[in-house]
C-alpha positions as protocol buffer text, in pm:
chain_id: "A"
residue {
  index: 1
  type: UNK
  ca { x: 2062 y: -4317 z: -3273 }
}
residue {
  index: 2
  type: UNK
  ca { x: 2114 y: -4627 z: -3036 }
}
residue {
  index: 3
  type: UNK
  ca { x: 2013 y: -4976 z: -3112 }
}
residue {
  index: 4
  type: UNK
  ca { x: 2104 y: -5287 z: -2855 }
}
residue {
  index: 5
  type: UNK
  ca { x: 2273 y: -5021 z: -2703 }
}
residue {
  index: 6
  type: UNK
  ca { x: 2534 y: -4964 z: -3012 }
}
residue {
  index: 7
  type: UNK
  ca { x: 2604 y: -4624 z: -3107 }
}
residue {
  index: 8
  type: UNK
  ca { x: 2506 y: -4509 z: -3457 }
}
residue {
  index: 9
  type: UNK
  ca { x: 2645 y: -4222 z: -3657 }
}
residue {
  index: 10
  type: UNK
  ca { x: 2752 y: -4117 z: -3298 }
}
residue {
  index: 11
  type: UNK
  ca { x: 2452 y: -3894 z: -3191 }
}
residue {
  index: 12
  type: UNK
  ca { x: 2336 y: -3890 z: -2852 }
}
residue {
  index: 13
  type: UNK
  ca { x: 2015 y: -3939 z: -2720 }
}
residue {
  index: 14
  type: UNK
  ca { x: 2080 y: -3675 z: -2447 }
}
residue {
  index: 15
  type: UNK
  ca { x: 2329 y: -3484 z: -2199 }
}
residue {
  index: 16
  type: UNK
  ca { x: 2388 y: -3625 z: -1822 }
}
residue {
  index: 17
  type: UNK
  ca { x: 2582 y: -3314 z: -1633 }
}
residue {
  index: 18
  type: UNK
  ca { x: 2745 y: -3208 z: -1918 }
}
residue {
  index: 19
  type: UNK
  ca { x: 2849 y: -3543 z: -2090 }
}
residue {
  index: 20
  type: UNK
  ca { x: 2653 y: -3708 z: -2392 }
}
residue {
  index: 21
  type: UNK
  ca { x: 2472 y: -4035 z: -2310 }
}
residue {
  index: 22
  type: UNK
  ca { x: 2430 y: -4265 z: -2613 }
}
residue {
  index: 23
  type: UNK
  ca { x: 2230 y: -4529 z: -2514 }
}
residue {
  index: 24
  type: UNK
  ca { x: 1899 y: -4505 z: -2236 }
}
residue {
  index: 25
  type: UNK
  ca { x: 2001 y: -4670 z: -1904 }
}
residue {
  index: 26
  type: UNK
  ca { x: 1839 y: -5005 z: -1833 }
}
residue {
  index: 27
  type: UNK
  ca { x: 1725 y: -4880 z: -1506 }
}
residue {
  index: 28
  type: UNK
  ca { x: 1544 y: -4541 z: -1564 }
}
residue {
  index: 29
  type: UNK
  ca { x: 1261 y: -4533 z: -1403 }
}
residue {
  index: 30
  type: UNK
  ca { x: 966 y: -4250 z: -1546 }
}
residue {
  index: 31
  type: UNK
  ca { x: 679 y: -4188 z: -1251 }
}
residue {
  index: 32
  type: UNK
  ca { x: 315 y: -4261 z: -1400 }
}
residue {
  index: 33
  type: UNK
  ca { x: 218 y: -3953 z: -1308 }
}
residue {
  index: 34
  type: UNK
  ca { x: 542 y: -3776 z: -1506 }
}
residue {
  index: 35
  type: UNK
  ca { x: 326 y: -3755 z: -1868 }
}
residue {
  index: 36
  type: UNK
  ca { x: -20 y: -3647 z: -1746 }
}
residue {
  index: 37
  type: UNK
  ca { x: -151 y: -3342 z: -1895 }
}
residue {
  index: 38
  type: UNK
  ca { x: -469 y: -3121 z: -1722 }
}
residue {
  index: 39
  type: UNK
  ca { x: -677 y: -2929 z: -1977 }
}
residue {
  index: 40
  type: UNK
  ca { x: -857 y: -2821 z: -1694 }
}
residue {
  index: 41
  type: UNK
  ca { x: -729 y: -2672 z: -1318 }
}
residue {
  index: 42
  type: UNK
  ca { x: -1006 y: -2568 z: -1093 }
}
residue {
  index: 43
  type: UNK
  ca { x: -940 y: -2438 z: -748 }
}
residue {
  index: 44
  type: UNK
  ca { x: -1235 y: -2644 z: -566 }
}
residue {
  index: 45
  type: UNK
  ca { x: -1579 y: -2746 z: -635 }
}
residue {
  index: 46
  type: UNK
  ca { x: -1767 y: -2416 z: -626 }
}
residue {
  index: 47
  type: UNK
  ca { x: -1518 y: -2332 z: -929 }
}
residue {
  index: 48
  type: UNK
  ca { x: -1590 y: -2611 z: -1113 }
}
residue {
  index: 49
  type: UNK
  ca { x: -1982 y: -2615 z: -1100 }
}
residue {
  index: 50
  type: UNK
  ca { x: -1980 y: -2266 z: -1151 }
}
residue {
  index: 51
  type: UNK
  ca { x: -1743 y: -2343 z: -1459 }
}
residue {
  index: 52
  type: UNK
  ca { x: -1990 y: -2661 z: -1563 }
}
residue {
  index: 53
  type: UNK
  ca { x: -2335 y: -2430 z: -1506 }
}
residue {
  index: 54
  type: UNK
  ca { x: -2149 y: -2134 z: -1785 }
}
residue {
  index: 55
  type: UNK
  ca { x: -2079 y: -2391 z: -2016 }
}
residue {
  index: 56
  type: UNK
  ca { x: -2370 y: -2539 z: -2019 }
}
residue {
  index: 57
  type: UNK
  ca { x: -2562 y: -2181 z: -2039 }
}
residue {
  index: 58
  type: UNK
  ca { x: -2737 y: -2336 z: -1748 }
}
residue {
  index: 59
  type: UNK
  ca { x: -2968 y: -2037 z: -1549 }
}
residue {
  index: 60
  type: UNK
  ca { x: -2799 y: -2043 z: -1206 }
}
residue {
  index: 61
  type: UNK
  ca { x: -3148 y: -1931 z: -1050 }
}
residue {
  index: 62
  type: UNK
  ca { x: -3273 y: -2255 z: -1214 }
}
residue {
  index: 63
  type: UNK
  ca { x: -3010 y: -2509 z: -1194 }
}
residue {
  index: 64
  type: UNK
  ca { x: -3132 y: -2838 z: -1381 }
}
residue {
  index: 65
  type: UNK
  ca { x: -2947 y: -3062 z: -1074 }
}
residue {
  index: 66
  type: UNK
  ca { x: -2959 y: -3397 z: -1251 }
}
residue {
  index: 67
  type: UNK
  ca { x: -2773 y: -3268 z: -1544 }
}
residue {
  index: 68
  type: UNK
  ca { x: -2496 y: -3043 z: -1347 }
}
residue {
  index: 69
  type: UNK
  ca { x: -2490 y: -3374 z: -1096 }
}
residue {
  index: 70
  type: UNK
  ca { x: -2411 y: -3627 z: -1402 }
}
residue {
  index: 71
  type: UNK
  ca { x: -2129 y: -3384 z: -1522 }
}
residue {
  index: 72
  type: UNK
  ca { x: -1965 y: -3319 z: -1163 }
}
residue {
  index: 73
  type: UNK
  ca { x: -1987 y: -3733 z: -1070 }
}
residue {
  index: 74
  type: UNK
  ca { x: -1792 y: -3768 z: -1434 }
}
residue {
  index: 75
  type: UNK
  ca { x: -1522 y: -3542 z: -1366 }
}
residue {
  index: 76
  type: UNK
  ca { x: -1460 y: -3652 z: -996 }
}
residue {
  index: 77
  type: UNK
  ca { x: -1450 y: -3957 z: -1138 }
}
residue {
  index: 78
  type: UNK
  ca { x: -1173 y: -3889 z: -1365 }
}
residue {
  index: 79
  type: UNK
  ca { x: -980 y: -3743 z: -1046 }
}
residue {
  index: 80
  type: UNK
  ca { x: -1035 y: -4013 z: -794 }
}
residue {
  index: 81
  type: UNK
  ca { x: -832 y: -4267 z: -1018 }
}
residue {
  index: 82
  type: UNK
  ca { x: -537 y: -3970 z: -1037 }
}
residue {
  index: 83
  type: UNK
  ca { x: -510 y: -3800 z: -718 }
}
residue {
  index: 84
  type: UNK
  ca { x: -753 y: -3939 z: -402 }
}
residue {
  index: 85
  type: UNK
  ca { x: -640 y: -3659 z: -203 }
}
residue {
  index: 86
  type: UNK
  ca { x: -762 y: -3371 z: -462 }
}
residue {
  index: 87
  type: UNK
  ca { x: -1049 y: -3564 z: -479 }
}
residue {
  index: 88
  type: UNK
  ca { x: -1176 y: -3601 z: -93 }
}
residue {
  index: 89
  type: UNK
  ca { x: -1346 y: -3219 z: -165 }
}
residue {
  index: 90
  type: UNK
  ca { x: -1526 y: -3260 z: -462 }
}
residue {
  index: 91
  type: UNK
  ca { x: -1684 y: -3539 z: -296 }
}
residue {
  index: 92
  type: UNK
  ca { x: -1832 y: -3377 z: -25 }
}
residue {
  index: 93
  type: UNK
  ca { x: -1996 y: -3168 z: -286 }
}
residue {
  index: 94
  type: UNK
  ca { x: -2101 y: -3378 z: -481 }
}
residue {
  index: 95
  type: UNK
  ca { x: -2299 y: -3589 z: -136 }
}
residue {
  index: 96
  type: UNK
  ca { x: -2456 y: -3233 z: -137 }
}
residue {
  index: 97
  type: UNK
  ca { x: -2550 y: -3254 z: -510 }
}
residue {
  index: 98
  type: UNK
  ca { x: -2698 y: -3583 z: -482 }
}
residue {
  index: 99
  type: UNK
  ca { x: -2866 y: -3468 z: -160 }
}
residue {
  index: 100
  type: UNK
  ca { x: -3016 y: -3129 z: -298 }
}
residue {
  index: 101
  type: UNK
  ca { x: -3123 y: -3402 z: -680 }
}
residue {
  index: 102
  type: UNK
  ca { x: -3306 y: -3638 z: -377 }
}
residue {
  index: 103
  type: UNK
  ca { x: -3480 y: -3358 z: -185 }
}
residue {
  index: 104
  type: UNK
  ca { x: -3620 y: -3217 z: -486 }
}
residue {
  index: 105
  type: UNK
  ca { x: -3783 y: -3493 z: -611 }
}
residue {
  index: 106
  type: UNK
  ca { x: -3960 y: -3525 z: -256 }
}
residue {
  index: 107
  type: UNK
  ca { x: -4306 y: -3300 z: -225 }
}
residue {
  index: 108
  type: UNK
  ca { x: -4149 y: -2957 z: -41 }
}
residue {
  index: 109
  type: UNK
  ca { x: -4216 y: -2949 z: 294 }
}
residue {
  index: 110
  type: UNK
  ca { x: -4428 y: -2670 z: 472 }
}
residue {
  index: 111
  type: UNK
  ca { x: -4289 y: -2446 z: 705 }
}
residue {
  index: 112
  type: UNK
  ca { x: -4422 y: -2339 z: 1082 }
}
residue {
  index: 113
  type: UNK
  ca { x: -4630 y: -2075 z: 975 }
}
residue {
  index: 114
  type: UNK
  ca { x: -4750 y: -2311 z: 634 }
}
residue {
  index: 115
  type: UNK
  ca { x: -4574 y: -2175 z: 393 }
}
residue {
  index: 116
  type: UNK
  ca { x: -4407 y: -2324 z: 114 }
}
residue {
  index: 117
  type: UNK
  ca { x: -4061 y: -2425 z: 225 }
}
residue {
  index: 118
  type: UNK
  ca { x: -3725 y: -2327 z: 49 }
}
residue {
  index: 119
  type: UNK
  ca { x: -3578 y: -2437 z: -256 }
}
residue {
  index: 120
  type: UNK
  ca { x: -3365 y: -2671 z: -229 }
}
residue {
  index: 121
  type: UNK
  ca { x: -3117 y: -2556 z: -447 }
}
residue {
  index: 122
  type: UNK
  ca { x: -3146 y: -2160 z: -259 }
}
residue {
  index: 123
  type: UNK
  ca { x: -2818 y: -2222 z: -15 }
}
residue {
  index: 124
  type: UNK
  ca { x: -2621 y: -2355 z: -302 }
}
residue {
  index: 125
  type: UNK
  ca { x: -2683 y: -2091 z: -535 }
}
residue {
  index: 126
  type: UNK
  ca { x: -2607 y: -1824 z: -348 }
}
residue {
  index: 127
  type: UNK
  ca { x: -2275 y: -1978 z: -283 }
}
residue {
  index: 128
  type: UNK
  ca { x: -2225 y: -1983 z: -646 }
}
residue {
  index: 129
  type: UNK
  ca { x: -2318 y: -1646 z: -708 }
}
residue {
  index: 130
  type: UNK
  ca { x: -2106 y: -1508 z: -378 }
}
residue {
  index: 131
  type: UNK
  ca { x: -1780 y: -1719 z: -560 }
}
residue {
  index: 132
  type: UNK
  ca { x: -1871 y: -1585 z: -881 }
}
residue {
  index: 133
  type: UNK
  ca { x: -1858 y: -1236 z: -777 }
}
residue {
  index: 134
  type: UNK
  ca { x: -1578 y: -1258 z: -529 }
}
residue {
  index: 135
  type: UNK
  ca { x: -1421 y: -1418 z: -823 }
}
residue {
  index: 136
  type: UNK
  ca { x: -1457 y: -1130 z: -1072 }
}
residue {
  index: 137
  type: UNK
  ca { x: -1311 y: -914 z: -869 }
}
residue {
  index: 138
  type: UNK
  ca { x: -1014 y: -1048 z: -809 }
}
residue {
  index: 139
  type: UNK
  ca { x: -998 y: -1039 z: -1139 }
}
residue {
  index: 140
  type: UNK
  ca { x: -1018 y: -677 z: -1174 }
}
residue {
  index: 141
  type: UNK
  ca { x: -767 y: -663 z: -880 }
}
residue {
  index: 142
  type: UNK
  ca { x: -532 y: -888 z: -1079 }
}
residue {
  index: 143
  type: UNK
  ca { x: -562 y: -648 z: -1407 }
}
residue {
  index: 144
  type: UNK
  ca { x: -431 y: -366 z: -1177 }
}
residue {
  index: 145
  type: UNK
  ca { x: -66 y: -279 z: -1235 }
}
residue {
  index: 146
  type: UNK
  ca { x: 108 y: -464 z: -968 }
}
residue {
  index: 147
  type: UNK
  ca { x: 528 y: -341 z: -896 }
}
residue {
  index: 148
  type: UNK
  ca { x: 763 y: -647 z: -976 }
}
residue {
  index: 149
  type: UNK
  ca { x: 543 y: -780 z: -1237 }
}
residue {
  index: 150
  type: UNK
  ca { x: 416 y: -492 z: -1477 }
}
residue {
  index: 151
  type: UNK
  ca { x: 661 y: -220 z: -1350 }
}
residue {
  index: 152
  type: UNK
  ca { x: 982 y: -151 z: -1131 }
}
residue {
  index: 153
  type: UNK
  ca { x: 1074 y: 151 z: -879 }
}
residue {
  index: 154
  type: UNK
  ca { x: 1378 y: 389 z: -1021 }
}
residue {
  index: 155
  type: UNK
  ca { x: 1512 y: 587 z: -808 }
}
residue {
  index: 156
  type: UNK
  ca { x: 1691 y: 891 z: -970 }
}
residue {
  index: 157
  type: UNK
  ca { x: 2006 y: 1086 z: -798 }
}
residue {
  index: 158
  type: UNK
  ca { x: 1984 y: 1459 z: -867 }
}
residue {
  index: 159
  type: UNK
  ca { x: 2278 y: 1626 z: -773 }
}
residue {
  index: 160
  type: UNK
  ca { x: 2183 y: 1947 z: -581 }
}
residue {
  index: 161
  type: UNK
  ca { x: 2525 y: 2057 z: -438 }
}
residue {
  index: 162
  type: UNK
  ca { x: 2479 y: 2436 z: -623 }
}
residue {
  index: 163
  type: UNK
  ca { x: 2146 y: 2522 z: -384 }
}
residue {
  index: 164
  type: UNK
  ca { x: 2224 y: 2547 z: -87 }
}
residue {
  index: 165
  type: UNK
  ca { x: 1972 y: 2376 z: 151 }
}
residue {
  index: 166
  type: UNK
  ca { x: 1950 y: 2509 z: 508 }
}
residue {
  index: 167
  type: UNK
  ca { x: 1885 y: 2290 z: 845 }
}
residue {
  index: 168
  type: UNK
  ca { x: 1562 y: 2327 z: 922 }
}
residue {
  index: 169
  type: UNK
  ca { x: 1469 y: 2471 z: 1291 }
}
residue {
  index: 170
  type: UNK
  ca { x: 1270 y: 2224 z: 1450 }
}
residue {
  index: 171
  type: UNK
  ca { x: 1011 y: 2323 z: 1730 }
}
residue {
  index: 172
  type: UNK
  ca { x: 1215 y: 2224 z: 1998 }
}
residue {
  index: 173
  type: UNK
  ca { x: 1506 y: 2431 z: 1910 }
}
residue {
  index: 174
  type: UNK
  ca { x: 1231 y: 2757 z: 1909 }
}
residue {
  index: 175
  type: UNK
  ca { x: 1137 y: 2669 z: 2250 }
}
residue {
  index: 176
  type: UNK
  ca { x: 1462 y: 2633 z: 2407 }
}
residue {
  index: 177
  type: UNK
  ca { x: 1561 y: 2935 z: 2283 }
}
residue {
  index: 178
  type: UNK
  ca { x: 1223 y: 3107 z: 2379 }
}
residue {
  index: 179
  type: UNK
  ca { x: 1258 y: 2915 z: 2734 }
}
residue {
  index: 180
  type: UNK
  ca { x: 1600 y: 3119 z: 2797 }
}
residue {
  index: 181
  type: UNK
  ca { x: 1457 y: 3455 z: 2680 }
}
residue {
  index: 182
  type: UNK
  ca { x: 1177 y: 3366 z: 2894 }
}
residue {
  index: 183
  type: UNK
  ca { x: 1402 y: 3335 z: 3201 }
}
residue {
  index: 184
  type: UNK
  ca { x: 1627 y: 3624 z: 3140 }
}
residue {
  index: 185
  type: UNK
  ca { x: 1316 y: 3832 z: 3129 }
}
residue {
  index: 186
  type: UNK
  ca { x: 1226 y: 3745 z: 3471 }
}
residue {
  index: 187
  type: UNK
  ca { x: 1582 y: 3836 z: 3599 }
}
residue {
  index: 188
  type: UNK
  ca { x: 1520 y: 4180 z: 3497 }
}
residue {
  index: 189
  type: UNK
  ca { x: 1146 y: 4223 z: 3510 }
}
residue {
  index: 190
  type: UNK
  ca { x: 1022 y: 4544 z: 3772 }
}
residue {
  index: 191
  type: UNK
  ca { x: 703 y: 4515 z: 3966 }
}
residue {
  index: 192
  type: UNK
  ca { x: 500 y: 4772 z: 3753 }
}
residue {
  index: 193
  type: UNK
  ca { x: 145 y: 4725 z: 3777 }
}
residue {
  index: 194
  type: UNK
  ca { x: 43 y: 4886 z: 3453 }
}
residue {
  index: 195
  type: UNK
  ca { x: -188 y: 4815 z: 3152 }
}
residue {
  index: 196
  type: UNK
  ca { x: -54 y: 4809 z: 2814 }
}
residue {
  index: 197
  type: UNK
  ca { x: -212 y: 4751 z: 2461 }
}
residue {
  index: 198
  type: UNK
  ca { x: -40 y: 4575 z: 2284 }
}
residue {
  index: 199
  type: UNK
  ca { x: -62 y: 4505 z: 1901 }
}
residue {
  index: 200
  type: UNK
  ca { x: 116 y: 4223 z: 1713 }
}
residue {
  index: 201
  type: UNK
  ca { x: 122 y: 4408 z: 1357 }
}
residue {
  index: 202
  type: UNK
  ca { x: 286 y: 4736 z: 1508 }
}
residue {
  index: 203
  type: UNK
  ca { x: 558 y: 4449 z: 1658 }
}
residue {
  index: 204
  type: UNK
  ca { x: 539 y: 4261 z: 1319 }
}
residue {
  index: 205
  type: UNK
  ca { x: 677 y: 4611 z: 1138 }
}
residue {
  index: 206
  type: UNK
  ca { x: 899 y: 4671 z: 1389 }
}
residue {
  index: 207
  type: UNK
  ca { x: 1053 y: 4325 z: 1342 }
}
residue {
  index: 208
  type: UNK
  ca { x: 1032 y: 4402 z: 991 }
}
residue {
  index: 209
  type: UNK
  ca { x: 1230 y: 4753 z: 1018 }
}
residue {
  index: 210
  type: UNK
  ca { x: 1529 y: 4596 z: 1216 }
}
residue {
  index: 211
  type: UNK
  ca { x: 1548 y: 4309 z: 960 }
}
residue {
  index: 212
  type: UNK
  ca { x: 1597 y: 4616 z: 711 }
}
residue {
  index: 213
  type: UNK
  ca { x: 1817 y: 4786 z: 883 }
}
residue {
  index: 214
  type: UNK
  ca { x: 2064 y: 4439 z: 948 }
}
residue {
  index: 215
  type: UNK
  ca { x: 2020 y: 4395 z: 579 }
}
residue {
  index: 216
  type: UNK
  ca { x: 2100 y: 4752 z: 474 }
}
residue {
  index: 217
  type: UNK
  ca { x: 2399 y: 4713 z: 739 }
}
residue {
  index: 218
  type: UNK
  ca { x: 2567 y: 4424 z: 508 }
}
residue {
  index: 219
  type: UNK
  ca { x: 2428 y: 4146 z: 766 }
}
residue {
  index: 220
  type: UNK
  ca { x: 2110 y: 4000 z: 690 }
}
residue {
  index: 221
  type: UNK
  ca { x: 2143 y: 3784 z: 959 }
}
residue {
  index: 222
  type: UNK
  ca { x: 2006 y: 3873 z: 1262 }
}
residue {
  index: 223
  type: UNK
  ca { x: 2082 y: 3691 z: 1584 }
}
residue {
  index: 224
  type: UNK
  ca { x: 1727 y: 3555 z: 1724 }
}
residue {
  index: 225
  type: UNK
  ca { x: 1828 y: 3666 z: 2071 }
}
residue {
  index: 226
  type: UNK
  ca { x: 1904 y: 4029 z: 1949 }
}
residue {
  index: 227
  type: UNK
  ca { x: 1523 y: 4084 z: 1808 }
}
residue {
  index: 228
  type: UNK
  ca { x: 1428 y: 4025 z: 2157 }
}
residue {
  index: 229
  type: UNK
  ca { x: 1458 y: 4314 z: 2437 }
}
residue {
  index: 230
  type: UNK
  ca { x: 1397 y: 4137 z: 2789 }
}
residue {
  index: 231
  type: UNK
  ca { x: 1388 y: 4453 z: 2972 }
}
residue {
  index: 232
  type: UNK
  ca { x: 1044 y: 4577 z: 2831 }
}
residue {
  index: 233
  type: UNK
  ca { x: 898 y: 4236 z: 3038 }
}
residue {
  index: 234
  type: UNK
  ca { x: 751 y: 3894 z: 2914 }
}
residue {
  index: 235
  type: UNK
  ca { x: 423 y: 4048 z: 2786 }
}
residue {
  index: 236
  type: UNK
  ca { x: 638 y: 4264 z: 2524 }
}
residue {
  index: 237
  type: UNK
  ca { x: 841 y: 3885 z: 2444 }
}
residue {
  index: 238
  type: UNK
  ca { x: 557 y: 3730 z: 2410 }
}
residue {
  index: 239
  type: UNK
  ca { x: 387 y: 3955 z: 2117 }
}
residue {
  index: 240
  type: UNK
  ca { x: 728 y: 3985 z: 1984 }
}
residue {
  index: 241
  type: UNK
  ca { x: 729 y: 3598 z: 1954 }
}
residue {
  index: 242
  type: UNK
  ca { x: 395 y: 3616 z: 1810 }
}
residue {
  index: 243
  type: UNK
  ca { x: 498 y: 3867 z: 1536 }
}
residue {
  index: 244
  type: UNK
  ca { x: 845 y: 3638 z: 1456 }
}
residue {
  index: 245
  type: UNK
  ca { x: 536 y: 3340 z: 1418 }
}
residue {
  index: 246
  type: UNK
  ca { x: 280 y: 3558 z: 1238 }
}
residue {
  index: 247
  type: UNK
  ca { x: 587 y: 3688 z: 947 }
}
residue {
  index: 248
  type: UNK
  ca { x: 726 y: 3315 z: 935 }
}
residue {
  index: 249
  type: UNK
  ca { x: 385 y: 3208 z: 871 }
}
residue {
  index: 250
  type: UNK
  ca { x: 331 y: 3454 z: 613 }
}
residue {
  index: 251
  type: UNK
  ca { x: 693 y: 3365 z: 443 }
}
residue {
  index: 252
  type: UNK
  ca { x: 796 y: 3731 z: 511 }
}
residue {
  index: 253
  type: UNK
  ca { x: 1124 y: 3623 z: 739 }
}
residue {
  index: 254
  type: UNK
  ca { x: 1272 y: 3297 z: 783 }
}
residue {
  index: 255
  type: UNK
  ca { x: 1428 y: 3129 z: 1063 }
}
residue {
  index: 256
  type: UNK
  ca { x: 1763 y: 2918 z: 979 }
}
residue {
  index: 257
  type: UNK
  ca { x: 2058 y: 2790 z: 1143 }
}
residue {
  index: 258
  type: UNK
  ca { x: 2395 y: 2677 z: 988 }
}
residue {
  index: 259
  type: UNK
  ca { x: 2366 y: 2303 z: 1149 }
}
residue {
  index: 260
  type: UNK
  ca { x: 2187 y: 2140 z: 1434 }
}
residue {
  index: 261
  type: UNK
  ca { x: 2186 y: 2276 z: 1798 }
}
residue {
  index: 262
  type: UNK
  ca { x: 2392 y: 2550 z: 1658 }
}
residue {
  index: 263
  type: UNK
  ca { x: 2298 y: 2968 z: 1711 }
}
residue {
  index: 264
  type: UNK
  ca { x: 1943 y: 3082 z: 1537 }
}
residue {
  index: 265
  type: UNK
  ca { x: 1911 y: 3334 z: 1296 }
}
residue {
  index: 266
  type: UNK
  ca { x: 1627 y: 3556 z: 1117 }
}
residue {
  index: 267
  type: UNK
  ca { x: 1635 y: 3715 z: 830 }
}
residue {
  index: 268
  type: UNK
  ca { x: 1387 y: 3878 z: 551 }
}
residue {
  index: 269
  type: UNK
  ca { x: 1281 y: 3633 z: 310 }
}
residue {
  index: 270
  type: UNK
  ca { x: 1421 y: 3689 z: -40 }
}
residue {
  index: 271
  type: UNK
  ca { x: 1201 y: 3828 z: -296 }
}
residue {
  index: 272
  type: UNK
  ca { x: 1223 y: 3743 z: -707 }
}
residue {
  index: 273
  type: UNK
  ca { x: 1312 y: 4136 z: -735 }
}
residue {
  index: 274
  type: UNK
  ca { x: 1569 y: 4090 z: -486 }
}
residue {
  index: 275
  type: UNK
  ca { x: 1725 y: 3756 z: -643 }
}
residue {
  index: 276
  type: UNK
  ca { x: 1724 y: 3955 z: -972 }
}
residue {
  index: 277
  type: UNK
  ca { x: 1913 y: 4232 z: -883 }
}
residue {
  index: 278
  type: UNK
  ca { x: 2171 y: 3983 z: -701 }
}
């Protein structure tokens, strides 16, 4: 406690980076505006004749304008003395107030085709009502679980070094390699004019057989080049291709390679039984 600025019973009034201060400077200075307190925020007028019409259990198809005008004047009243700037919006609405509270007490006038003209009060309330709802749902948006403030991303390492994961053969490496079958085919292709039949399932089994045999043989890898015979001609490569596609597809064979750009092999897909009896 300090009196006259003598200490008493040697308790400080406060803390000043670190040390204890027992007496208030003479020159402090505390800003007006350091102790005001807002029971209220509203983020512009709509807001705050929207929030004066649900107080008031005011119908806002019917809006009794002198009342909602004598309640918005008194609280832009209240903020003109406290911040001028905050206040310059509210006071174009409430011109438009007292202009919609003048024009209604003015006989409505007819329209073009004689009519009865519009309510006065029409443009504003469907500003209200087009806040209100635009206002609810961001609401609802806000209630949804947002990352950073209702939950955080974990990201779990699983180590997976027992399975062995194979490069996967992209398209382009197929084509090159289908490109150079292509062209060794036409090094060795004979002018036969002929017409053959030829049927992608009988090639599919046939792929299917020399898998078997490569497999039986202790290698179950089969070079992709070696399924391939370019001296039967490009139309026999090109159903052979197609069966290779049509068994892939069907997760009968796959097609790996040890690392990129490196040799491509085929092989028959593994089976449960066969895993089982591994």
């Amino acid at each position: 406690m300090v009196m006259d600025n003598v200490v008493i019973d040697n308790v400080a009034v406060a803390k000043l980076y670190g040390e204890p201060l027992f007496a208030m400077p003479q020159d402090l200075y505390i800003p007006p505006d350091a102790l005001e307190v807002f029971l209220e925020a509203f983020e512009g007028p709509l807001d705050l004749l929207l929030y004066l019409i649900r107080k008031q259990n005011f119908n806002i198809l019917d809006i009794p304008m002198a009342a909602l005008t004598k309640q918005y004047l008194g609280y832009v009243e209240e903020i003109r003395n406290h911040n001028l700037e905050l206040a310059a919006e509210y006071l174009l609405m409430a011109a438009m107030l007292i202009e919609i509270k003048s024009r209604m007490l003015l006989p409505p006038k007819p329209t073009a085709d004689g009519q009865e003209g519009e309510d006065p009060r029409a443009e504003l309330t469907r500003r209200l009502l087009a806040y209100e709802e635009t206002k609810l749902q961001a609401a609802q948006i806000n209630e949804l679980p947002q990352l950073g403030r209702d939950f955080l991303r974990t990201q779990v390492f699983i180590e997976q070094s027992l399975v062995p994961r194979w490069p996967e053969v992209h398209a382009m490496d197929l084509r090159a390699a289908w490109a150079d079958l292509v062209r060794r085919a036409k090094l060795v292709t004979n002018h036969k004019i002929s017409r053959e039949a030829l049927s992608v399932r009988e090639y599919m089994s046939h792929l299917l057989r020399q898998l078997t045999l490569h497999m039986q043989s202790g290698h179950p890898f089969a070079p992709f080049e070696s399924l391939f015979d370019p001296a039967k001609g490009v139309p026999v490569l090109v159903v052979t291709f197609v069966a290779m596609l049509e068994l892939s597809r069907e997760a009968l064979i796959e097609v790996t390679q040890a690392e990129a750009f490196a040799p491509i092999y085929v092989r028959l897909a593994y089976s449960p039984i066969e895993e089982a009896t591994r």
